[in-house]
DRENDO-1510 file (C-alpha; in Angstrom, 1 decimal, always signed):
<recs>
REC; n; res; u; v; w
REC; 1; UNK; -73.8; +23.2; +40.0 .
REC; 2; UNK; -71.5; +24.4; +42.3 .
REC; 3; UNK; -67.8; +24.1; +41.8 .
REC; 4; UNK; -66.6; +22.2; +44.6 .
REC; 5; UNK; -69.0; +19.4; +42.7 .
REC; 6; UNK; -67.7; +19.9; +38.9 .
REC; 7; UNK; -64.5; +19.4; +40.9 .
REC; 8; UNK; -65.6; +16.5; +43.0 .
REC; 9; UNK; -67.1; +15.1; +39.6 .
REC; 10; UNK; -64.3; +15.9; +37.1 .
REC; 11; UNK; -62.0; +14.0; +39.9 .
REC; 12; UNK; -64.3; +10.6; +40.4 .
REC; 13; UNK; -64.6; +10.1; +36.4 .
REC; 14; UNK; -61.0; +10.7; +35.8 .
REC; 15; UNK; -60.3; +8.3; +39.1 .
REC; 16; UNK; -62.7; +5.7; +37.0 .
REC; 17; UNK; -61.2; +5.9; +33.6 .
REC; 18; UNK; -57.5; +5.8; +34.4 .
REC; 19; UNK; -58.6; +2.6; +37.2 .
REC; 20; UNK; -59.5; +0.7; +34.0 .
REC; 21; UNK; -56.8; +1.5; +32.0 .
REC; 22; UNK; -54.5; -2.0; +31.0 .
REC; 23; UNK; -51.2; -1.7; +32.3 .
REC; 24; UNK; -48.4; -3.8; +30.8 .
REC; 25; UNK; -45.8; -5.9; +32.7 .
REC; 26; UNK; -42.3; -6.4; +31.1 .
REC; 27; UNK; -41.5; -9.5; +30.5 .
REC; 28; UNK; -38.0; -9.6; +32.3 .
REC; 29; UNK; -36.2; -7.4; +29.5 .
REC; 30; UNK; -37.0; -4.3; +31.3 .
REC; 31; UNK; -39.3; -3.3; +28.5 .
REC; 32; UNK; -37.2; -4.1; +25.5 .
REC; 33; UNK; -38.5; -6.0; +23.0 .
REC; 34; UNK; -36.6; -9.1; +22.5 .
REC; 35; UNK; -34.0; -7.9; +19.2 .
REC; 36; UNK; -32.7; -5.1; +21.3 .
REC; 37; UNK; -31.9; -7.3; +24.7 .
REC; 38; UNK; -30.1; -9.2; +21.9 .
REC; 39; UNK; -28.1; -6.5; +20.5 .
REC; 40; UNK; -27.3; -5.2; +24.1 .
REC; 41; UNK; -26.2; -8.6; +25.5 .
REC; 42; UNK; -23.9; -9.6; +22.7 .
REC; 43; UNK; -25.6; -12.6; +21.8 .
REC; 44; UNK; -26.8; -14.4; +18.5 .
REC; 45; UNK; -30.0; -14.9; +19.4 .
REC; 46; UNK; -32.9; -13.1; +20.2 .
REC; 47; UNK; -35.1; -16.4; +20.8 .
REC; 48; UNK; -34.1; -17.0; +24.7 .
REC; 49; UNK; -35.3; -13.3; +25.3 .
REC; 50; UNK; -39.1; -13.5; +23.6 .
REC; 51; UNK; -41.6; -14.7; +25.7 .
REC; 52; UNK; -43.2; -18.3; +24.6 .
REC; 53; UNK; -39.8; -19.4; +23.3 .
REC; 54; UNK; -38.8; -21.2; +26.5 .
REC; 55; UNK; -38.9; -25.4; +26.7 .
REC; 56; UNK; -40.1; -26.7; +29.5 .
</recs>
């Protein structure tokens, strides 16, 4: 094989594993988990921060 196709090959199988890779979303906390959004804004409770904790 020539190298221009190892290349070619090496690039198309790293372009398919990193397309399938999960990728996260925050959740409004800009990545913190909810305890630290708690300590940073002062407040008591970490509950209005976590996801699923919210009435409707």
């Amino acid at each position: 094989m020539s190298t221009t196709k190892k290349i070619g090959l090496m690039f198309l199988l790293g372009a398919f594993v990193f397309s399938c890779a999960p990728r996260l979303k925050p959740n409004g906390n800009h990545g913190l988990p909810p305890g630290q959004v708690k300590k940073v804004t002062g407040s008591k409770s970490a509950k209005p921060y976590a996801p699923g904790q919210h009435k409707k």
